[in-house]
C-alpha positions as CSV (number, residue, x, y, z in Angstrom):
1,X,40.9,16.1,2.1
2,X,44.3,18.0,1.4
3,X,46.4,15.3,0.2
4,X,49.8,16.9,-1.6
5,X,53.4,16.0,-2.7
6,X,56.6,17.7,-1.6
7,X,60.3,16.9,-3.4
8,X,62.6,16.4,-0.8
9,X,66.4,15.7,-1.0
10,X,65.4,12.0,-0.4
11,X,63.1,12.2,-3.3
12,X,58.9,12.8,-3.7
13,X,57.1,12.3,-0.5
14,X,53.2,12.6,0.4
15,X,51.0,14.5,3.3
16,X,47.8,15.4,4.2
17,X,46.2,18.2,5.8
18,X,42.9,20.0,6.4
19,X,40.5,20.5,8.9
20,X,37.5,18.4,10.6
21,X,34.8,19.1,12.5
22,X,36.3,22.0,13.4
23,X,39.6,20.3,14.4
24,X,42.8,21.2,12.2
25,X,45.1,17.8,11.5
26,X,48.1,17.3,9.4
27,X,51.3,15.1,8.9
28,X,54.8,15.6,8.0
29,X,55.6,14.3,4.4
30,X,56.5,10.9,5.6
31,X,54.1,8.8,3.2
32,X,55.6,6.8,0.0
33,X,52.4,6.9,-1.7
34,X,49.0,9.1,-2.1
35,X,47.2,5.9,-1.7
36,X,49.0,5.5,2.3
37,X,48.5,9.6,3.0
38,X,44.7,9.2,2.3
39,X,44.3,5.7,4.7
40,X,46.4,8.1,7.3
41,X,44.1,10.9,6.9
42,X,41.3,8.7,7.0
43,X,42.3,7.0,10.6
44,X,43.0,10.5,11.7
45,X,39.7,11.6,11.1
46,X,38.5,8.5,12.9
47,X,40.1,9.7,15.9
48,X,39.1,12.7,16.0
49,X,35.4,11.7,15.6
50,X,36.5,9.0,18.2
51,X,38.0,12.1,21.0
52,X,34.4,14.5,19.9
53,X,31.8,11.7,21.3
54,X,34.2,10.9,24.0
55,X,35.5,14.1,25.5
56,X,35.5,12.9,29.4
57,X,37.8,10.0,28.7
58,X,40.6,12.1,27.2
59,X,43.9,12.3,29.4
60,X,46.3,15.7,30.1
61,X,49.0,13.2,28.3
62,X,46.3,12.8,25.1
63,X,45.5,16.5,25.2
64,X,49.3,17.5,25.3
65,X,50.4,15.5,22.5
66,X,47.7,16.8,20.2
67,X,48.6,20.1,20.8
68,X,52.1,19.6,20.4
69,X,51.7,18.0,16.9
70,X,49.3,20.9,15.8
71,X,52.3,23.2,16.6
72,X,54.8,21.1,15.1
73,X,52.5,21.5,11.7
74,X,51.7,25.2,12.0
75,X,54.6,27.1,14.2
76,X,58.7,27.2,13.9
77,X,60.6,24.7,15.6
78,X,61.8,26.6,18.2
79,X,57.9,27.4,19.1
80,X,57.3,23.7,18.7
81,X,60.3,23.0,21.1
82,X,60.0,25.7,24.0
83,X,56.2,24.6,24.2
84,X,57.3,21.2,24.5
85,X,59.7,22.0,27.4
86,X,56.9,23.6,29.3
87,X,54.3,21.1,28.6
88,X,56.9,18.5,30.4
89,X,57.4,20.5,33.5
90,X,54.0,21.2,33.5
91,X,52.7,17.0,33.0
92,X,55.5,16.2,35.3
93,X,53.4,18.6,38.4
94,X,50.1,17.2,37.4
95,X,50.6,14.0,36.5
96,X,48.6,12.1,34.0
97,X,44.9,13.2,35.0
98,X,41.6,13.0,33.3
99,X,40.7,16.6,31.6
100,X,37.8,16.1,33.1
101,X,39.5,16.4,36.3
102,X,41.3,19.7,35.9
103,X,39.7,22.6,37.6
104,X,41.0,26.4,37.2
105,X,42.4,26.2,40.8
């Protein structure tokens, strides 16, 4: 339960970020309030629990977009952006599968 303030040009906004179950999550500073990061972070934590007892029911579309906001958190933006160019090409081949459908060939 990170929960922490940033001064911005647009004046003092709030974020949370930590780790759950062995899943890192996080948010840009976005919230008003410390009160609205912590119900965020809560329904995040939710999801994740949510994704954990339901891993067959996950879709590539689901899988992508977590990934891509857990680089948007952690890498540069020009990581963040090449990634999400391949990740395009590579949902527009596939399609939008079940992971539980994806095999190595």
């Amino acid at each position: 339960m990170a929960v922490d303030k940033r001064k911005l040009s647009r004046g003092v906004r709030w974020r949370f970020r930590g780790q759950y179950l062995g899943v890192k999550y996080g948010s840009s500073a976005i919230y008003f309030t410390k009160q609205e990061a912590l119900k965020a972070e809560r329904q995040k934590k939710a999801e994740i629990e949510e994704k954990l007892k339901n891993p067959n029911t996950v879709n590539l579309f689901d899988l992508i977009t977590e990934r891509l906001d857990q680089l948007k958190i952690q890498k540069s933006g020009k990581y963040y952006l090449d990634n999400k160019y391949y990740f395009q090409r590579f949902f527009k081949f596939l399609g939008n599968i079940k992971v539980s459908e994806i095999t190595r060939r």
